[in-house]
C-alpha positions in Angstrom: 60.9 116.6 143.9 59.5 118.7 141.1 56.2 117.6 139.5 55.9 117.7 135.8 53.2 119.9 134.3 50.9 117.3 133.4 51.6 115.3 136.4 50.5 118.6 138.2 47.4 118.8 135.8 46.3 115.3 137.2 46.3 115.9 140.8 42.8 116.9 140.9 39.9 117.6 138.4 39.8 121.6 139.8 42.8 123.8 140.0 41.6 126.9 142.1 42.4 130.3 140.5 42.9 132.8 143.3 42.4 136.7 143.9 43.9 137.3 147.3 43.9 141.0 148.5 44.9 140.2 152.0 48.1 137.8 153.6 46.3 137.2 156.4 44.0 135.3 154.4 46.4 132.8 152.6 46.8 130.4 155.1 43.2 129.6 155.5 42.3 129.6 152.3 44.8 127.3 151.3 44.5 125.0 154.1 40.6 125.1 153.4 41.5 124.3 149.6 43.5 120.9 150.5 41.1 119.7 153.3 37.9 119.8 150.4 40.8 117.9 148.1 42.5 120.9 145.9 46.2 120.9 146.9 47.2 122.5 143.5 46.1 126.5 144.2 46.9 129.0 141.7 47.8 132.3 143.1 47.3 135.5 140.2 49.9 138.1 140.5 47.0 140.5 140.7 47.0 141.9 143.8 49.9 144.0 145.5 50.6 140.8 148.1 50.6 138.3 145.6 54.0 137.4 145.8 53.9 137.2 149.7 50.8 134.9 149.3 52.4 132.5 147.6 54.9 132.4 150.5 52.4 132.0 153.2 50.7 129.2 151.2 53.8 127.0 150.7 54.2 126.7 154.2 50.7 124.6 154.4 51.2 120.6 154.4 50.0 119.3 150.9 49.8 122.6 149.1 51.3 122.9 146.0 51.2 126.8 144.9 52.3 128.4 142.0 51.8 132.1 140.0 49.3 132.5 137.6 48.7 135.8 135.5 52.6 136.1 134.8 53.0 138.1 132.2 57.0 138.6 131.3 60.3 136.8 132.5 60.5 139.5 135.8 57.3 138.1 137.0 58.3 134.5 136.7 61.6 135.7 138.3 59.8 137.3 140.9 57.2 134.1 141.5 60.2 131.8 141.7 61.9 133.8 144.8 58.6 133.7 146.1 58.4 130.2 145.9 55.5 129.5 143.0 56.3 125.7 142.3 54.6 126.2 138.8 53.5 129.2 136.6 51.0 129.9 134.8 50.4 132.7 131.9 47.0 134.2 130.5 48.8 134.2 126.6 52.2 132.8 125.6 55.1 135.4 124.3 58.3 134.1 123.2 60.3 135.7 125.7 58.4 134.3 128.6 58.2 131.1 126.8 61.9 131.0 126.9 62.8 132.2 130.1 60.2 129.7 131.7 61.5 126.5 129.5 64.7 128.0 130.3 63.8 127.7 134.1 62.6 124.1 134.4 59.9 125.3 136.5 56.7 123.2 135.4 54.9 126.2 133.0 51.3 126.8 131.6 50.6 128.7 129.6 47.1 130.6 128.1 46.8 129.8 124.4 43.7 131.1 122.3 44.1 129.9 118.8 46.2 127.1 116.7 49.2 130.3 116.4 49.4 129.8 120.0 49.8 126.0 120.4 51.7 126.3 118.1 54.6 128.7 119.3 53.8 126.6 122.6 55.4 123.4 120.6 58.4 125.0 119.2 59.2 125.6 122.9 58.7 121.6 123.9 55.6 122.5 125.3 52.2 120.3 125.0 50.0 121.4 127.8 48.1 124.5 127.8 45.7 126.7 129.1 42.5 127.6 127.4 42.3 131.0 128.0 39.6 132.6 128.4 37.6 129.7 127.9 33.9 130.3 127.5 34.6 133.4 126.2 37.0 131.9 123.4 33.9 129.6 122.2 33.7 127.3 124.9 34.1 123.6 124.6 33.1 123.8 120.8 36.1 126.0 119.8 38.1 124.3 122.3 37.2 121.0 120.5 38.1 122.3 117.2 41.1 123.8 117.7 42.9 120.7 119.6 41.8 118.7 117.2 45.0 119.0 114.9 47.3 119.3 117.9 46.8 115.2 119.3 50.0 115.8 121.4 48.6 118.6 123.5 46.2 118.6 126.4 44.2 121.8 128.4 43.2 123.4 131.4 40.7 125.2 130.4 40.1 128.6 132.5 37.5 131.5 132.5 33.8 131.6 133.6 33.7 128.1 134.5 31.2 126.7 137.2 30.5 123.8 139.5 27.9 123.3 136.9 29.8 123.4 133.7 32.9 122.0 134.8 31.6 117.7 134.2 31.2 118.8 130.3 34.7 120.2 129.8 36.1 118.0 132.3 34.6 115.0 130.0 36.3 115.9 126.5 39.1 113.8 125.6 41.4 116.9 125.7 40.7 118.2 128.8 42.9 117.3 131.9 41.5 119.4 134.9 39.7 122.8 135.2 40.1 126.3 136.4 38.2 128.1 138.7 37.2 130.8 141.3 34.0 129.9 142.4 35.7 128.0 145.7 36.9 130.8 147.0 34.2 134.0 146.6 35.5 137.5 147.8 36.0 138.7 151.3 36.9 137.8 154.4 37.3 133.3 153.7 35.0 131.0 155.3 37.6 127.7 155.7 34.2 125.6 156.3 32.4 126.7 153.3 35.4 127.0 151.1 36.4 123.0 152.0 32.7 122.6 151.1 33.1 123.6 147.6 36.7 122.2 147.2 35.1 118.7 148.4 32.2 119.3 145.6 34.6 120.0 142.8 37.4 117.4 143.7 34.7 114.9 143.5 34.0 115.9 139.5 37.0 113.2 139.6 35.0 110.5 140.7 
């Protein structure tokens, strides 16, 4: 059964955002994600085995993986024979928009500004990520800019920490969180990656 975006967005307080260069790593890392308590793992098509990441990771009981960094209908085509059970884009165009709404496949996307919210509504849409977040004024601009928009809610994403994440996490438009700092580069180490998943899923608490 398909989850709905914001049900997705309430599964846990921390959605990791993950670089993987290598397949052989996917399966650990995701099952190192769920055992700390993060089964919604976001995989960036940003490395050549993305796609076959994503495949590897939906294999893992409790997982729930989908494609972030899509940038134009062929990538969410491509995620979706891949597997990705939700995407995720840094901006929002309106042909991606489309195709994704089009889809049914449960879609974030990165909005900056009111325009993009906006366009984001015109499509049905009314969750969002904040993209890139500390860099796009942090929690103040965040704060301001939802402020019109009472329909929609965020996942705010970019340079996010263990540390930072309880303020975001606590403002009344804020679902969840994304982040990297779980998963550092390299060769994975499950223990200490379920370590740091068990820290942020407990930002729910």
């Amino acid at each position: 059964m398909t989850r709905s975006i914001d049900a997705l967005m309430r599964l846990s307080p921390v959605i990791p955002v993950l670089v993987v260069d290598d397949v052989a790593h996917a399966v650990p890392i995701a099952q190192a994600l769920v055992a700390g308590g993060l089964p919604v793992l976001e995989v960036t098509l940003r490395t050549p085995c993305a796609l076959d990441v994503i495949a590897a990771m939906r294999e893992v009981p409790g997982a729930v993986v989908g494609a972030g960094t899509v940038l134009n209908p062929a990538d969410l085509e491509a995620s979706l024979k891949a597997g990705a059970e939700f995407i995720v884009s840094p901006g929002l165009t309106p042909a991606l928009g489309q195709a994704a709404v089009a889809s049914g496949v449960p879609f974030l996307p990165g909005t900056a500004n009111a325009a993009d919210i906006m366009l984001g509504l015109d499509l049905g849409l009314t969750r969002f990520k904040f993209f890139p977040a500390e860099a796009s004024g942090g929690m103040a601009a965040l704060k301001a800019i939802a402020a019109p928009f009472g329909m929609a809610r965020f996942c705010p994403t970019g340079g996010i920490t263990l540390a930072s994440a309880p303020a975001w996490l606590a403002l009344d438009a804020v679902l969840c969180v994304g982040g990297s700092w779980m998963v550092p580069k390299g060769t994975p180490d499950p223990a200490a990656i379920t370590a740091a998943a068990r820290r942020a899923s407990a930002l729910a608490d």
